[in-house]
N, C-alpha and C positions, 0 to 999 in steps of 0.2 A: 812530472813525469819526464823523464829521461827521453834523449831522439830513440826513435824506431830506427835501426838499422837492417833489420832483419823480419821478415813473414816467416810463418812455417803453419802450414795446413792438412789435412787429409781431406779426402772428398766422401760424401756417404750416398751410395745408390739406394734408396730407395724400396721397389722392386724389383729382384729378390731384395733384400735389406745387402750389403755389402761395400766392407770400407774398400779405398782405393788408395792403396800408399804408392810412394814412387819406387819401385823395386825392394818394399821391406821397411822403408822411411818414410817419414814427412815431407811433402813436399816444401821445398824452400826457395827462397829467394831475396836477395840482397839490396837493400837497397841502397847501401852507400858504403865503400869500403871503407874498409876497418882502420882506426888512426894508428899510429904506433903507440899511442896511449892505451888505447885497448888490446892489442896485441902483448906489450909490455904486463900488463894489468892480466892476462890471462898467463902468461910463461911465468912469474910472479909469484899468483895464484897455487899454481898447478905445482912449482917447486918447491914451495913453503907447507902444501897444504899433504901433499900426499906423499906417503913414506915407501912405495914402490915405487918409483918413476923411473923406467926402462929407458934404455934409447929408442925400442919399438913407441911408447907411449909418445915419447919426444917427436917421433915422425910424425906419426900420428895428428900430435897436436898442430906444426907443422904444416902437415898437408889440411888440415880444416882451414889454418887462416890463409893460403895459399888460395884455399877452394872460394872463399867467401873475397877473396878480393877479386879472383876471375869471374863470379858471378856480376860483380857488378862495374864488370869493364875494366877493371887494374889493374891487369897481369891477364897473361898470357905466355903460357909456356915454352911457345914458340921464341919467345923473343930473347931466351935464355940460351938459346942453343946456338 
């Protein structure tokens, strides 16, 4: 098995029955950011593999590995500015 870097869950209440996502999503959480190997390995991926790739998809993709190193403490946008 490969490291775990990543959780991603939803909650279920019960009574009523009702899922609980976090605004529409899975809730997530990082456990360890992301190496340039994996980063590398998803932009890679993602330009080889799909024959629309926009510069919007490009942000996109982008802003997820941006998001998943902030989760887990590596970045911080502030620090950019």
């Amino acid at each position: 098995m490969d490291h775990v870097c990543r959780v991603v869950w939803v909650l279920k209440e019960l009574e009523p029955e009702n899922w609980i996502h976090n605004g529409g999503t899975d809730f997530a959480v990082q456990l360890k950011p992301p190496s340039a190997a994996d980063v590398l390995g998803k932009v890679l991926t993602a330009e080889g593999t799909y024959s629309h790739w926009s510069l919007f998809n490009r942000f996109i993709l982008a802003n997820e590995i941006l998001d998943a190193a902030d989760s887990a403490g590596e970045y911080r946008a502030c620090d950019l500015a």
